[in-house]
C-alpha positions as CSV (number, residue, x, y, z in Angstrom):
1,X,-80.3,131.9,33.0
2,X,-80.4,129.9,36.3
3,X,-82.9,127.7,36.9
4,X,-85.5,128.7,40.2
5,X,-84.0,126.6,43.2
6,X,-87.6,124.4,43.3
7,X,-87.3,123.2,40.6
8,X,-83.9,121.9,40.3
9,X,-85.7,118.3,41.2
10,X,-87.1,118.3,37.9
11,X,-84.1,119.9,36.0
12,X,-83.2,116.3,33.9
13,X,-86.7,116.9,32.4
14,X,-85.2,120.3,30.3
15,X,-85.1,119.6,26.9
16,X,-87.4,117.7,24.0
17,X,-88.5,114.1,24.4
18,X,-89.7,111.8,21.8
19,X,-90.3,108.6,20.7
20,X,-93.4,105.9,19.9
21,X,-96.4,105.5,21.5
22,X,-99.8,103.2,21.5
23,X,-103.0,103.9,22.7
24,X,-106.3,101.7,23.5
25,X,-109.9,103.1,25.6
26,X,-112.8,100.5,25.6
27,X,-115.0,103.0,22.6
28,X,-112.1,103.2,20.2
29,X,-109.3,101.2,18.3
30,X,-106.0,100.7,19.1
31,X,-104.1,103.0,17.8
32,X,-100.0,104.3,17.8
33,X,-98.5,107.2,16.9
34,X,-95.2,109.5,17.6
35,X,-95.2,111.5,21.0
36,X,-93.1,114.8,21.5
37,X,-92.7,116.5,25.0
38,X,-91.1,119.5,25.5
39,X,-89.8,121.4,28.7
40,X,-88.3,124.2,29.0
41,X,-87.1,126.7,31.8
42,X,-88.4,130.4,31.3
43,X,-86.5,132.0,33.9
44,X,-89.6,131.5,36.4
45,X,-90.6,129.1,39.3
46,X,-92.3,126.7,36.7
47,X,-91.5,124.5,33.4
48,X,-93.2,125.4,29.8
49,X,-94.8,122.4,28.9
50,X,-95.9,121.4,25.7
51,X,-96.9,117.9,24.2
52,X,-97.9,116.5,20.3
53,X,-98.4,113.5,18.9
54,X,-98.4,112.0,15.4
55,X,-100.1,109.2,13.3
56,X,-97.6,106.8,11.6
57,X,-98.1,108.6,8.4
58,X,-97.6,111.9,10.1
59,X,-100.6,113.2,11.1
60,X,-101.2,115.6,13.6
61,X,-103.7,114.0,16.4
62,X,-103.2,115.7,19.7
63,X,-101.7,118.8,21.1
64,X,-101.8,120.3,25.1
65,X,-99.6,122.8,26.7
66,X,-99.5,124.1,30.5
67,X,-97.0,124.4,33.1
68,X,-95.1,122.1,35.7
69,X,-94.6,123.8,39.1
70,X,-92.5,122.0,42.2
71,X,-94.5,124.1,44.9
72,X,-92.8,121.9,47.8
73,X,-90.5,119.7,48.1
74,X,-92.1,116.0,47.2
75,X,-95.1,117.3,45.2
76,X,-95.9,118.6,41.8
77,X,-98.4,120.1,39.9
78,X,-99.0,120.2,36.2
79,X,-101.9,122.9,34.7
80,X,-102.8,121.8,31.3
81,X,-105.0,123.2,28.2
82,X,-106.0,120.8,25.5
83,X,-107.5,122.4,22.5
84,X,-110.5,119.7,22.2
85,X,-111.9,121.6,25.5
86,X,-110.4,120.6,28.8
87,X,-108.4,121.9,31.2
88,X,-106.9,120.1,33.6
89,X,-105.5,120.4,37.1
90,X,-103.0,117.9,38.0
91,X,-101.3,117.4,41.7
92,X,-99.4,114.4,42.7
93,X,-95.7,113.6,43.8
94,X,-92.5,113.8,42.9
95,X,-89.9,111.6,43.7
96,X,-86.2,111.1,42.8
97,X,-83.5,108.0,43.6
98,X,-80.4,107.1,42.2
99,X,-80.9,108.6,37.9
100,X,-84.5,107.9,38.0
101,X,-87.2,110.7,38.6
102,X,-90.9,109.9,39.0
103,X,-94.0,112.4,38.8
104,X,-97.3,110.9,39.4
105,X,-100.4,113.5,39.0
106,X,-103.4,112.6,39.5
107,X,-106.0,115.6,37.5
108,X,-109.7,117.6,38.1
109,X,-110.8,118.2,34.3
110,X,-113.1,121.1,33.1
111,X,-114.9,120.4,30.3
112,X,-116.3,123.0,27.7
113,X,-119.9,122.6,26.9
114,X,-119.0,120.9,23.1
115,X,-116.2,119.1,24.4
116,X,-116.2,115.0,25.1
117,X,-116.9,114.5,29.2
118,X,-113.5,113.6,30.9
119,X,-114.1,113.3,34.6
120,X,-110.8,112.6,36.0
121,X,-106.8,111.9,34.4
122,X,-104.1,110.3,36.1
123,X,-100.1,110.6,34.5
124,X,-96.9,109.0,35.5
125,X,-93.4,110.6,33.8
126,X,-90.8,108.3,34.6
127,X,-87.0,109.4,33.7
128,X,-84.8,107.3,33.8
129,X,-81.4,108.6,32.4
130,X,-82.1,109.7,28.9
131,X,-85.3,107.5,28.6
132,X,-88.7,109.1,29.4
133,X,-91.6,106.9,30.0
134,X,-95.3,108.5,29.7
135,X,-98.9,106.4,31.0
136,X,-101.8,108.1,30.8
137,X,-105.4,106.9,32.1
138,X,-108.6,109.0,32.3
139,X,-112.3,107.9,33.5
140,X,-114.1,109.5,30.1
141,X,-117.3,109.3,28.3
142,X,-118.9,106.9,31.4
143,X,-116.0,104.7,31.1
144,X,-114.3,104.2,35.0
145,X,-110.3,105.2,35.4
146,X,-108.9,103.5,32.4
147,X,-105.1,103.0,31.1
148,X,-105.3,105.4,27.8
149,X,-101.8,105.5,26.9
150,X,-98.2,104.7,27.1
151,X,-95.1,106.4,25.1
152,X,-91.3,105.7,25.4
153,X,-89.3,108.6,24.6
154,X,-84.9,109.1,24.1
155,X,-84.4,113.1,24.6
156,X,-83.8,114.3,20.9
């Protein structure tokens, strides 16, 4: 299958990413855990995306799956489904030099009435050769923007 011609920028992405993470908001503990990404091509003008994360002792703690679309050259958009009731609706950039690849998205989130209030996300992917770097911040539960997140992943 040959990959859609837009999204060739994000081609080094293909493939399943993981490695440790740690995690600190102002109304919990720090925490770490395991953090698996997966994309994959499915023969249309988008990635499959798919991320989970683990306690140390194995736990399952967090799931989300949507789609990254390249629908110009320079920008990106990632449209995501978390099963504790968002959604979000990423946009932001993408931009490529030398082996390094950068997305930055900045999110709209819809909240289900039971879920937790997250107002607003912002994620950075950075690839450099086989080394994937996540950040994740989000302005939640009346907190402003804060950093959230951070993994460091070798593609498996």
């Amino acid at each position: 299958m040959e990959l859609a011609p837009g999204l060739v920028p994000v081609a080094a992405l293909l493939g399943t990413w993981r490695g440790d993470g740690a995690g600190s908001y102002p109304t919990i503990e720090d925490f770490s855990y395991t953090d698996e990404v997966v994309f994959t091509d499915v023969g249309k003008p988008f990635l499959h995306y798919v991320q989970r994360s683990w306690s140390p002792d194995g736990a399952p703690m967090h799931t989300e799956t949507g789609y990254l679309r390249i629908p110009e050259v320079g920008t990106a958009e990632l449209i995501l489904a978390q099963p504790m009731g968002q959604t979000e609706l990423a946009e932001g950039t993408i931009a490529a030099e030398a082996d390094t690849l950068v997305l930055e998205l900045e999110a709209q989130v819809a909240n289900s009435a039971t879920a937790k209030h997250v107002a607003a996300t912002r994620r950075r992917y950075e690839l450099s050769g086989d080394s994937l770097t996540t950040t994740f911040a989000m302005a939640a539960v009346g907190q402003p923007m804060t950093h959230h997140l951070r993994s460091d992943m070798r593609r498996v």
